[in-house]
DRENVO-395678 format. One record per residue (C-alpha): residue number from 1; z, x, y. Coordinates in Angstrom, 1 decimal. Layout:
REM DRENVO-395678
(rec NUM; (Z; X; Y))
...
END
This chain:
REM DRENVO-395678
(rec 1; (0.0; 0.0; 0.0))
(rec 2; (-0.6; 1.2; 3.5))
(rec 3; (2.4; 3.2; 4.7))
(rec 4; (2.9; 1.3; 8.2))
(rec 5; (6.1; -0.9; 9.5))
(rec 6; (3.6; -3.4; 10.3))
(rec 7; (4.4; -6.9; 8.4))
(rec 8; (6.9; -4.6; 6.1))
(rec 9; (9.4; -6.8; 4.7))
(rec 10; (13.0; -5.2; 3.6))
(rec 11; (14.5; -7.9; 2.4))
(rec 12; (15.5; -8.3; -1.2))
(rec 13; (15.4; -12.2; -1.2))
(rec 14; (12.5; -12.3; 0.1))
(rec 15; (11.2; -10.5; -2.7))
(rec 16; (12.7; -12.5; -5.0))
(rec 17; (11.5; -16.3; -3.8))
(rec 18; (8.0; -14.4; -3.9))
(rec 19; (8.6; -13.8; -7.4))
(rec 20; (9.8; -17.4; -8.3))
(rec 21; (7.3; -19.0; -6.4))
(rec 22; (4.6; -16.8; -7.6))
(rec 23; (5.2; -15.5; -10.9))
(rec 24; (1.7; -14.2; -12.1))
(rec 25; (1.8; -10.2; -11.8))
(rec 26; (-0.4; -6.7; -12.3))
(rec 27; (1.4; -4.2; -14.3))
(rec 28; (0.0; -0.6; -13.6))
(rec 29; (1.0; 2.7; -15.3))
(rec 30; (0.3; 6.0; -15.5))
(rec 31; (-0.3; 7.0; -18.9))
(rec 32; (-1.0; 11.0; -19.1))
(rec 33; (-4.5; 11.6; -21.2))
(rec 34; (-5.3; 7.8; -20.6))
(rec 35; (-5.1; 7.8; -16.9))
(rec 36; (-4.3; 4.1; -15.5))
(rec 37; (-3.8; 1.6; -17.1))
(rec 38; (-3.5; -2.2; -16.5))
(rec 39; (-2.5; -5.7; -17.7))
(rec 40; (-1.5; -8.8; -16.3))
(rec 41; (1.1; -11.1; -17.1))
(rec 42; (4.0; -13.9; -16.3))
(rec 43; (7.3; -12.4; -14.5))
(rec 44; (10.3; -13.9; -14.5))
(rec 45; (13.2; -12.9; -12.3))
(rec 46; (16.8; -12.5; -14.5))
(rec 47; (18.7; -14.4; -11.4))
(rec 48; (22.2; -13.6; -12.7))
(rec 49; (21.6; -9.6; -12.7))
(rec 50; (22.6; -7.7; -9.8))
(rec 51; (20.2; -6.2; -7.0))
(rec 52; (15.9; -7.5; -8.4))
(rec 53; (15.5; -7.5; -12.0))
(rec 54; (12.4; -8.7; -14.1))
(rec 55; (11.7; -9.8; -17.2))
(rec 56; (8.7; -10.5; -19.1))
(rec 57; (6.5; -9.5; -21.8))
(rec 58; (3.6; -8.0; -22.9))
(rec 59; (1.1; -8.6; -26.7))
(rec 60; (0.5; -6.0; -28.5))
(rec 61; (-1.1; -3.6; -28.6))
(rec 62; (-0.2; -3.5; -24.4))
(rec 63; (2.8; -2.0; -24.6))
(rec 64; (1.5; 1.0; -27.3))
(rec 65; (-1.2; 1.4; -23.9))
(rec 66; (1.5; 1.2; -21.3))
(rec 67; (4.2; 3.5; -23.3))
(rec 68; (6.0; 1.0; -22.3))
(rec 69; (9.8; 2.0; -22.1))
(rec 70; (9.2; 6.0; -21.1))
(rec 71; (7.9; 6.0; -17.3))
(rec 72; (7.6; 4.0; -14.4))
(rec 73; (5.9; 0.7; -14.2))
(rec 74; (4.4; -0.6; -11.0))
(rec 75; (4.7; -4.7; -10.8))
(rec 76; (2.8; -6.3; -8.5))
(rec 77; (3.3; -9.9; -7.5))
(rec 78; (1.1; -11.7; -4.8))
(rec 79; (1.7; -14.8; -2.5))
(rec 80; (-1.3; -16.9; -1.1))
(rec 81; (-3.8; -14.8; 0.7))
(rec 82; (-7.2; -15.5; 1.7))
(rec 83; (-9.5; -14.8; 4.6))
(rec 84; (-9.3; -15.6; 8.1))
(rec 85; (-12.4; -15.9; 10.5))
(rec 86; (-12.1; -14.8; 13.9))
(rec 87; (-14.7; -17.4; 14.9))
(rec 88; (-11.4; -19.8; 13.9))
(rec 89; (-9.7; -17.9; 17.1))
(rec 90; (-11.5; -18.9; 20.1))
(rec 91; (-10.7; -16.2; 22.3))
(rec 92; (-12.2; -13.0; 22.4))
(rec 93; (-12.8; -9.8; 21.4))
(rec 94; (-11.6; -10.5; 17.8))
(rec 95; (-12.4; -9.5; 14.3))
(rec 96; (-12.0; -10.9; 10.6))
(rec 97; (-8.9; -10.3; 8.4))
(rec 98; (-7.2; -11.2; 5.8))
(rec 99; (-3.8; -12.9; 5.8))
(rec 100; (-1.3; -11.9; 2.7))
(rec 101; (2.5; -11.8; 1.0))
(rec 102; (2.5; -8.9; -1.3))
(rec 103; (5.1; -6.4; -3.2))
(rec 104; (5.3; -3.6; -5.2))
(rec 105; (7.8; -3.2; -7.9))
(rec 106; (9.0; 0.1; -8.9))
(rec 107; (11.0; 0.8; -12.4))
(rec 108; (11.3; 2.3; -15.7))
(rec 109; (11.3; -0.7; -17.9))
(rec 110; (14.0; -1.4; -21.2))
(rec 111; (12.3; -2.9; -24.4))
(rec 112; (14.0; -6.3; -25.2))
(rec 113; (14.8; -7.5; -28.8))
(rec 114; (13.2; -9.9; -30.7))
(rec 115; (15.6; -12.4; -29.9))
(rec 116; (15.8; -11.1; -26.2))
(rec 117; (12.6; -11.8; -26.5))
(rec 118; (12.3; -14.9; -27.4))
(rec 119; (14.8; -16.2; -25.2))
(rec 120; (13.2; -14.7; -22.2))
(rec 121; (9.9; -16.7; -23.7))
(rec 122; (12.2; -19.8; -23.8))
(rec 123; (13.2; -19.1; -19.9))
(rec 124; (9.8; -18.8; -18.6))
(rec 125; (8.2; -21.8; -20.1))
(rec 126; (11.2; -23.9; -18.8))
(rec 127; (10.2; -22.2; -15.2))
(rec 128; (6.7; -23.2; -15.3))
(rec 129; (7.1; -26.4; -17.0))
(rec 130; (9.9; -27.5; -14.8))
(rec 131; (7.6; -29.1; -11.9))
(rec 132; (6.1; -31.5; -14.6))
(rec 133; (7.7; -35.2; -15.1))
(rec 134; (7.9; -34.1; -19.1))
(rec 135; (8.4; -30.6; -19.3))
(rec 136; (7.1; -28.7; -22.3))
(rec 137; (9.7; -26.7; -23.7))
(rec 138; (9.6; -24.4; -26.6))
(rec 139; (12.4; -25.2; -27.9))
(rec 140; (12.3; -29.5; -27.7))
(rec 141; (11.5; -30.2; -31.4))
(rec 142; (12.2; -27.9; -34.9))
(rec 143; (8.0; -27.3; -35.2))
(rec 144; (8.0; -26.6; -31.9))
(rec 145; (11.5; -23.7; -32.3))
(rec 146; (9.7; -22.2; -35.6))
(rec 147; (6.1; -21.8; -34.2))
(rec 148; (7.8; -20.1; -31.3))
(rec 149; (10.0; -17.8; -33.5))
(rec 150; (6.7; -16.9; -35.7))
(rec 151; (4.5; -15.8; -33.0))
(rec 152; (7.0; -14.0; -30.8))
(rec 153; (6.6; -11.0; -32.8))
(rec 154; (3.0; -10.8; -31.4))
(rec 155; (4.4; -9.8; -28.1))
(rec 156; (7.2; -7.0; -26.5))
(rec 157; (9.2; -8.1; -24.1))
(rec 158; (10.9; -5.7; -21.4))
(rec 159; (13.4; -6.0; -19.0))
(rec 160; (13.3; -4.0; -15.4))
(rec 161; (15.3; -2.9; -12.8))
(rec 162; (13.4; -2.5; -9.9))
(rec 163; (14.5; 1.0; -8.4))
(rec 164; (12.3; 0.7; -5.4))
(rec 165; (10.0; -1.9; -3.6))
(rec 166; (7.6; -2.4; -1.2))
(rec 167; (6.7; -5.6; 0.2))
(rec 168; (4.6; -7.1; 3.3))
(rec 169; (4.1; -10.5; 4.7))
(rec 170; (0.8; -10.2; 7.2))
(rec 171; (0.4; -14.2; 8.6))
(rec 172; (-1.0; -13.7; 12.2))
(rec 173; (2.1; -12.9; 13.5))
(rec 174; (0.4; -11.0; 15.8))
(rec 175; (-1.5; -13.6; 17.4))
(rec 176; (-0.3; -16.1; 20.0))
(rec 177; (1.1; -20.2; 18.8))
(rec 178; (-2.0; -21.6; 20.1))
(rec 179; (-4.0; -19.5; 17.5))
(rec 180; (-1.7; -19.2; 14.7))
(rec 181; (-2.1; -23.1; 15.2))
(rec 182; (-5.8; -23.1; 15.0))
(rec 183; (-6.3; -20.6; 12.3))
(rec 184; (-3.7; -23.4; 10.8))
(rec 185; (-6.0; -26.2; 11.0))
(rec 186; (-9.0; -24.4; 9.8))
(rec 187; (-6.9; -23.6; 6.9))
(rec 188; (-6.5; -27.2; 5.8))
(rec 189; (-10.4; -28.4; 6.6))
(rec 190; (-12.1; -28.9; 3.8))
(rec 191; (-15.0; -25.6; 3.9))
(rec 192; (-15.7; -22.4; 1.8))
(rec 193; (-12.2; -20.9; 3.1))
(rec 194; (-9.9; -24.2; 2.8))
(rec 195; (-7.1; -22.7; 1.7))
(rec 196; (-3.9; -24.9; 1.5))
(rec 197; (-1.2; -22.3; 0.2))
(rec 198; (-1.8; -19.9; 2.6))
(rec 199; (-1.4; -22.6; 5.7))
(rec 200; (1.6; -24.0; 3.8))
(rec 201; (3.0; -20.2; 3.4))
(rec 202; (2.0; -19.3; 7.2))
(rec 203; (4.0; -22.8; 8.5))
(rec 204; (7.0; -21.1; 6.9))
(rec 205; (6.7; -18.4; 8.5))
(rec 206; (5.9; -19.7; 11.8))
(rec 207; (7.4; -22.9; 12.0))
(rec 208; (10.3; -22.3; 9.7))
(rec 209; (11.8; -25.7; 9.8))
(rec 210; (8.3; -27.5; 9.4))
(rec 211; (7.2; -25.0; 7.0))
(rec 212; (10.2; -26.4; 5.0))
(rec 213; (9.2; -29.9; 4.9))
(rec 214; (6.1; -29.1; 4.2))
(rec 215; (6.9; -26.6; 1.0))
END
């Protein structure tokens, strides 16, 4: 990430309602005499722990790719983002950009048991399903408990302390009300850049309150 104060954000919490609100993630490593390497999967945030900890997993053969367990990982979680047109301004000089919530998650991760696992599994499909009026859960019926427990050997789960993080929130908070307001609008037209997360996640941060009742 660009090393500049600008839209840096410090704040643990933050971090973590990011990671609730958004759990889908890139997990980079370093792997010496493979170079990078990458996957992507569902993060979880283990709210009882103290300071940021996530938990998730990967299927194998992932974490035999990531020697998962014997470096750093980099996790990398993203709010809404999307492009902004300066055309949407109406003042001028201006140029495009793109509006973002972003952090990097720095750690070495611990492998979790089977059973770690599996409970972990548990937790995140009751997190996604939640929002639903009749919530999916792994463990609702017997079939549902024993499928669960056969396949959950097909994936490694890991737990990890993040050592170090780097986060920024970039939502025109350089610009004055009246355009934040009209980029806003835009946002919410229907066109090739509606985007209604991002106007929702810019109203927080503008408009707290509003942003609120909006969410």
């Amino acid at each position: 990430m660009r090393h500049t104060p600008d839209y840096a954000v410090g704040d643990a919490e933050w971090v973590k309602t990011l990671v609730r609100e958004n759990p889908w993630a890139s997990i980079v490593s370093y792997v010496p005499g493979k170079g990078l390497v990458a996957s992507h999967y569902p993060v979880l945030l283990e709210e009882d722990a103290e300071g940021i900890v996530l938990v998730s997993h990967v299927g194998r053969p992932d974490e035999r790719l990531h020697e998962l367990g014997q470096h750093e990982l980099l996790v990398m979680v993203s709010g809404p983002q999307g492009y902004v047109s300066p055309g949407w301004y109406d003042v001028s000089p201006a140029v495009p950009t793109w509006n973002f919530a972003v952090v990097h998650a720095y750690g070495t991760p611990e492998l979790l048991s089977d059973e770690e696992n599996l409970a972990v599994l548990g937790r995140m499909v009751e997190h996604l399903e939640g929002p639903l009026p009749e919530p999916f859960l792994m463990t609702a019926t017997l079939e549902n408990d024993g499928y669960a427990r056969r396949i959950v050997g097909g994936t490694v789960g890991f737990r990890m302390k993040v050592d170090r993080f780097e986060a920024k929130e970039k939502m025109s908070q350089d610009k004055p009300q009246a355009v934040v307001d009209r980029v806003l609008d835009r946002l919410r037209e229907p066109g090739p850049y509606e985007n209604r997360a991002l106007a929702d996640r810019m109203e927080r941060v503008h408009h707290p309150r509003r942003g609120t009742e909006n969410a």
